[in-house]
C-alpha positions as CSV (number, residue, x, y, z in Angstrom):
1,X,5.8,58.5,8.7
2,X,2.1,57.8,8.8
3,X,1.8,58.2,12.3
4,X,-1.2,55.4,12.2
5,X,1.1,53.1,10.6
6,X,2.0,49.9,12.7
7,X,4.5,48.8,9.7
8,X,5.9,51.7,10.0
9,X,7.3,52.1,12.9
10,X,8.2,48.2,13.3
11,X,10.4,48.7,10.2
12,X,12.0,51.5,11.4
13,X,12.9,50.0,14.7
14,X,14.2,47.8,12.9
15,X,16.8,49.9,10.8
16,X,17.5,51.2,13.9
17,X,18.4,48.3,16.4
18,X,20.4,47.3,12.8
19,X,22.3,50.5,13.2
20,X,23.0,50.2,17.6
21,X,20.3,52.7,18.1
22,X,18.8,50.7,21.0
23,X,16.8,53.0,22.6
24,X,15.2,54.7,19.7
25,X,14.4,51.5,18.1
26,X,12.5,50.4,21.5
27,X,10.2,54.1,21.0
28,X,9.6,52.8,17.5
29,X,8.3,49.1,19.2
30,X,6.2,50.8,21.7
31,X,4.7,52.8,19.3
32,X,4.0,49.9,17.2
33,X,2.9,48.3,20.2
34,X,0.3,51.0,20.7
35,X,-1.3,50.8,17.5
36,X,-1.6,47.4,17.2
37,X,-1.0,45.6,21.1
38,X,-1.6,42.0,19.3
39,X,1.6,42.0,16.9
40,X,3.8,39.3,18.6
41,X,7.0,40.2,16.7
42,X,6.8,43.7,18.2
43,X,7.3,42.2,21.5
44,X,9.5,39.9,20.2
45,X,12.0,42.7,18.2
46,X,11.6,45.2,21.6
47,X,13.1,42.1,23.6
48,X,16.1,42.0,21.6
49,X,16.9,45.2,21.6
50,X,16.5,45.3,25.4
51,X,19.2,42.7,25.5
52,X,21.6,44.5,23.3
53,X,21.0,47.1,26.6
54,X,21.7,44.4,29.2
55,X,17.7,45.0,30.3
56,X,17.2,41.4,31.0
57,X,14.3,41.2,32.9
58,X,12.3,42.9,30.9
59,X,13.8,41.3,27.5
60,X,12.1,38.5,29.4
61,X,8.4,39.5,29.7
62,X,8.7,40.7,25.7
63,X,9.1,37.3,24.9
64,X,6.3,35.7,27.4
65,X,4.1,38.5,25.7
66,X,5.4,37.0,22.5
67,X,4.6,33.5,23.0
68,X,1.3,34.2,24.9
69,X,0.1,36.2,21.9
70,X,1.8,33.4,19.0
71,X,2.8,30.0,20.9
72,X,3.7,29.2,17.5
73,X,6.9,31.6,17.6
74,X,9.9,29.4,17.8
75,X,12.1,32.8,18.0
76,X,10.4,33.7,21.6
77,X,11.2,30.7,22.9
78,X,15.1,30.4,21.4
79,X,15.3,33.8,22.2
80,X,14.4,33.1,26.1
81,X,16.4,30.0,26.9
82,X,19.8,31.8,25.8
């Protein structure tokens, strides 16, 4: 794994919240979220898997990070009202 490589590691937080591995798919967001802190679905994947976790509040501030960085992201605001 490039360890430069935003794609990367959103990917592979993906295959891994896929698989129920919550917490290691949130290290693979942050990470992503370090390299490149403007990538909205970051944010938006990382809230999801906070949920599966029952981490509500901050599931929360992933989506207002989502929709503050793309307003245009239907899935942030679906996402928040359930």
């Amino acid at each position: 794994l490039d360890p430069q490589n935003f794609d990367a590691y959103l990917n592979k937080g993906i295959v891994l919240e896929a698989s129920g591995q919550f917490e290691q798919a949130i290290a693979c967001y942050n990470r992503t979220i370090e390299l490149n802190p403007q990538l909205d679905n970051a944010y938006l994947n990382k809230g999801c898997a906070l949920n599966a976790l029952g981490r509500y509040q901050e599931e929360i501030e992933c989506y207002d990070t989502t929709i503050e960085l793309n307003p245009q992201n239907p899935d942030a605001y679906f996402n928040k009202g359930r």
